[in-house]
N, C-alpha and C positions, 0 to 999 in steps of 0.2 A: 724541420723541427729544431727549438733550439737547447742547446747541449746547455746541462747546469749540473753541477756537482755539489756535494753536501760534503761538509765538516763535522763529524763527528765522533764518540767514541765508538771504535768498533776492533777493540785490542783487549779489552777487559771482555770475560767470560761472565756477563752479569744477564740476568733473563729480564729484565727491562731495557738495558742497553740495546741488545739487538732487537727487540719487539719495538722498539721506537726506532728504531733505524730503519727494519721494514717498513714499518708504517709509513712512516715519512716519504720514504722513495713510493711507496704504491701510491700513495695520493699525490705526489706532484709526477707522475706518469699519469695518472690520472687525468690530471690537468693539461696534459695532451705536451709534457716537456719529455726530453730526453733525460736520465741523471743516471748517475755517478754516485756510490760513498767513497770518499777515501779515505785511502789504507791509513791509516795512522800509527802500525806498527814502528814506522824508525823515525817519529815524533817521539823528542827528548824533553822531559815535562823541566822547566828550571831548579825544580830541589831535588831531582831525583840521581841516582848515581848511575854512572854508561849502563850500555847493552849488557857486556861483559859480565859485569858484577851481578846486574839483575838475574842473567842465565846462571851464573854461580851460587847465587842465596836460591834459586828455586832447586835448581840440582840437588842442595844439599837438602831441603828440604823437603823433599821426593823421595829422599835416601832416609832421612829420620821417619818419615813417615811408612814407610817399606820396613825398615829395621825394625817398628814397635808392633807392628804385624795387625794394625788396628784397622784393615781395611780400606781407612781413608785413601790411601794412595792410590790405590786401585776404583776406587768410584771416583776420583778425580780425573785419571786416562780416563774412565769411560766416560767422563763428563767432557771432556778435553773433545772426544771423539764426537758427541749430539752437538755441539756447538760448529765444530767443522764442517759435519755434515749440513747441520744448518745455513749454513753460509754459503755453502757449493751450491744448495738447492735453491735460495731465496733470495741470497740477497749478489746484487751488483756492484762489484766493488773495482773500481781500477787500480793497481799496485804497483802501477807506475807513477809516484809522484815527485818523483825532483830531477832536474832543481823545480821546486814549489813556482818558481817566476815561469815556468813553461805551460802552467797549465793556465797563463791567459791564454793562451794561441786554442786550447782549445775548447772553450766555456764560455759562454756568453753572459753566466752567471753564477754565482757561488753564493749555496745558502749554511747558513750553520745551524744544525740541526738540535736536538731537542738534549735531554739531559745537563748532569752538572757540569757541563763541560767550561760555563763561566764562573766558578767554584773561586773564593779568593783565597787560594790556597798554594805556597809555593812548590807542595809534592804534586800538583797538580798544574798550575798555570803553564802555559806558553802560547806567545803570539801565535800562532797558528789556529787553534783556536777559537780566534778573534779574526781569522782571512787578513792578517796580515801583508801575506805576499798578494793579495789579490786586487785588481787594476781593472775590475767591469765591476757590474751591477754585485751591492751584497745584500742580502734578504739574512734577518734572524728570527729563525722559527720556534717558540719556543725551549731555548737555552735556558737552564737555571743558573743563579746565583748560589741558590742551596742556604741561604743565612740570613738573619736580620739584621745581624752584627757586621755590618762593611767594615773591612779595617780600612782606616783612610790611609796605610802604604801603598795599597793597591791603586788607588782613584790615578796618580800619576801615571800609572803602567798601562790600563785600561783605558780612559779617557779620550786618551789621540785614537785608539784605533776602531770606539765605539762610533767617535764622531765622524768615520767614514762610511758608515753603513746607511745603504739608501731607505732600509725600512729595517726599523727595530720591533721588535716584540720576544715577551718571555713567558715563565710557564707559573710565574706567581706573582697576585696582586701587589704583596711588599717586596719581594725585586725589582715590579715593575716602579715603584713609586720610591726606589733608593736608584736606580737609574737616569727615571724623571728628573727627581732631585741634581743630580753629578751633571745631566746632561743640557740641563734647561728644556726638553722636548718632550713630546707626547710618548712613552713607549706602553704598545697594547701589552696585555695580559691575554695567554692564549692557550686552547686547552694542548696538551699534551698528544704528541702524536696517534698515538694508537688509542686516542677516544676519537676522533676523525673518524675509523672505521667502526661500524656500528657491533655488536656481539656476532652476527650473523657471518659477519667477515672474518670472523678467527675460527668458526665455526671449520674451515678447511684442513686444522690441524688437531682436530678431534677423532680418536676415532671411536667406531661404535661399539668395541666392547671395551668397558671397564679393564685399567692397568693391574687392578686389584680385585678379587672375590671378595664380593660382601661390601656392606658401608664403610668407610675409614673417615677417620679428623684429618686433615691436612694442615700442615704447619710450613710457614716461611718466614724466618727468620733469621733477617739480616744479624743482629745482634742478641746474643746469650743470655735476656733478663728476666733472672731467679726465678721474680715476681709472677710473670705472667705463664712461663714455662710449669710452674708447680700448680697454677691456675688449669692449666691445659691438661693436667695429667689428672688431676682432680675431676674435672669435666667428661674427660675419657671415661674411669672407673662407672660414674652413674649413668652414661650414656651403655656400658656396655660395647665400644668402642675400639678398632685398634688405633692407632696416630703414627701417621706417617710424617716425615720430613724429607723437605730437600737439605740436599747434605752439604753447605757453605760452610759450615764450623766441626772441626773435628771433635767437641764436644759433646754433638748432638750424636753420634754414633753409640752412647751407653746411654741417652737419655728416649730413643723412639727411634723405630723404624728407616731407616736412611732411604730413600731412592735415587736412584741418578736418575737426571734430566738435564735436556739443555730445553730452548727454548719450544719447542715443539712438543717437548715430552709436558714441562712446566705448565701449558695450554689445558693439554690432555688432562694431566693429575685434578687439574683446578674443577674442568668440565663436569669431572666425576664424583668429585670428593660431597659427601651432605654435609660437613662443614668447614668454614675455611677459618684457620687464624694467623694474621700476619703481622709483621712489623713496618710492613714494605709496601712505601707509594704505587710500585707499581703492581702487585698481588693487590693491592687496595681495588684499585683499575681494571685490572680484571675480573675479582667478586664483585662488581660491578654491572661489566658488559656481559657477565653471565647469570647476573642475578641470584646468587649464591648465598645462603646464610654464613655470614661472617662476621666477625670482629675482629678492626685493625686498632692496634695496644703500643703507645707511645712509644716510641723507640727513643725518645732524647726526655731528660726534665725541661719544663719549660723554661727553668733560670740559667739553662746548659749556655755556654757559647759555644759549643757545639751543633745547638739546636737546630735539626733540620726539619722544624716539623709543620712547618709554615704551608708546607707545598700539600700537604694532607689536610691541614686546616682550608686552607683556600677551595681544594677539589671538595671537600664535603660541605663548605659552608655554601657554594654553586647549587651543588642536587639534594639540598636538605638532609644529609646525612650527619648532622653533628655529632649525634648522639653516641654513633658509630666507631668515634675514635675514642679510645679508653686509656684513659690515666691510670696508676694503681690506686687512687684514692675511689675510681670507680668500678673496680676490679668486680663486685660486688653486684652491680646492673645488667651485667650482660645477658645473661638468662631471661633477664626483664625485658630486656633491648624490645621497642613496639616493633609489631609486623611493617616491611617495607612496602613502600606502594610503591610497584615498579613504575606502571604506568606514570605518575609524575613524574619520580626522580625521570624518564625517559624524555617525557618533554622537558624539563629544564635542559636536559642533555643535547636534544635537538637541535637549540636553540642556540647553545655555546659552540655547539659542533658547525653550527651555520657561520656564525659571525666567524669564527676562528678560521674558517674555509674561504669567506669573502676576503678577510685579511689575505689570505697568501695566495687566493686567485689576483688581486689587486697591488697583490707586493711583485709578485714575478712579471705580471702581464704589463705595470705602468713604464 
């Protein structure tokens, strides 16, 4: 069987990070490969400051968090704790990787896996990767760009190490087509790891009683805005509702209910909730593969250069979902929102979930 490793993030505590990391690995063992993630933990991003300092700013703010008695710190260790546990139980990771040039002797191929991990950001970039050190076959599955806005500093940095990759593809039609552009070549648009596996497939990390007695709102958000937060809490009232939250932002601890979760609880929470509101591509993904009443609400303006919202636009323009993603000038519709026809949105999904599957049986296997 032959040995392939994945490049990806799997250091960040984020509940689409690692649901696309499983993903990925079950379906290319699927494909009847051996793989690998790796550790990426003493991967040093170019604008970031050493180990040291990092473990000093969090220490301290561990301790400010503890000191103001607000709870946060303590649903953080137990968040800290579902995400470990996650990782012992699911996923496969080797932690032994350097020197980075050793792991040709034992891979026959290295893919780079899904998320922003092609970001042109210098708190974020490093050749790695991009498989840089890597000297067999490289496969890109779905990696984002994250931006419309390419700075052209990057195209030098990037450039040489994309034109070594034997099969390109990404996880947005306008990444794909600022790529094409830089590169002169075809690179595919390709759906995002953990729509590969159909809803049935997460169904393993459900379980059968409710986290919660009684209905609840469920809330994920990435980002703190006003807007759609006072939306939500409004919505609650007439629904007769409680609202929950996952707890990212210390914030949201005076604003709604906190729960901790890692990626397994996050499943759970989703499975059960009657309704879901999110900021976040990948909570988008999942009221999706579970067919969930939801609306996901701009996380970026559209004039942002920031704007990451391209990759929501793309996913919903796929399965006719446009309506779906809400700006605050549409704040106003969602209660309107038409009834979803799962059944198509299903097939359109099919259908992407097919080609996307032919690409990387036919990227690993040429």
């Amino acid at each position: 069987m032959k040995k392939t490793a994945t490049v990806t993030w799997i250091k960040y505590h984020n509940f689409g990070t690692f649901l696309q990391a499983y993903a990925l690995q079950q379906v290319v063992v699927y494909l009847e490969y051996d793989n690998d993630i790796l550790d990426d933990s003493s991967i040093r991003e170019e604008g970031k400051s050493g180990t040291c300092f990092r473990l000093l700013r969090r220490i301290a703010g561990c301790l400010r968090s503890f000191l103001k008695r607000d709870g946060y710190f303590r649903i953080q260790r137990r968040t800290d704790r579902c995400y470990s546990d996650f990782r012992q139980k699911y996923l496969r990771i080797n932690t032994r990787i350097r020197p980075l040039e050793s792991l040709n002797r034992k891979y026959d191929a290295f893919i780079c896996g899904s998320d922003q991990i092609w970001y042109p950001g210098s708190d974020i970039y490093s050749p790695y990767y991009y498989l840089s050190f890597a000297e067999k076959k490289k496969v890109a599955y779905a990696p984002s760009i994250g931006t419309t806005d390419y700075p052209a500093e990057f195209v030098p940095k990037v450039r040489p190490l994309l034109e070594r990759f034997d099969h390109l593809s990404v996880r947005e039609q306008q990444g794909a087509g600022i790529l094409s552009a830089m590169l002169g070549r075809e690179v595919r648009p390709v759906l995002d790891p953990t729509l590969l596996l159909e809803g049935k497939a997460w169904k393993i990390f459900v379980k059968e009683v409710s986290p919660v007695k009684g209905k609840y709102i469920l809330c994920y958000f990435l980002t703190p805005n006003r807007w759609y937060m006072e939306y939500v809490q409004e919505f609650a009232k007439r629904m007769d509702l409680p609202v929950k939250i996952f707890c990212t932002q210390r914030c949201y601890l005076d604003w709604a209910d906190c729960v901790t979760a890692g990626p397994e609880e996050f499943l759970d929470y989703i499975w059960h909730s009657d309704y879901f509101f999110t900021d976040s591509f990948h909570g988008s993904i999942f009221s999706i593969l579970f067919e969930k009443r939801f609306c996901t609400f701009k996380r970026f303006a559209d004039t942002s250069k920031l704007n990451q919202n391209s990759r929501v636009i793309h996913l919903f323009a796929l399965l006719g979902l446009e309506d779906y993603f809400i700006g605050k000038s549409r704040i106003g519709e969602v209660e309107s929102l038409p009834v979803i026809d799962w059944s198509r949105v299903k097939e359109k999904l099919d259908v992407c979930r097919r080609q996307s599957l032919e690409y990387l049986t036919t990227a690993l296997k040429d």
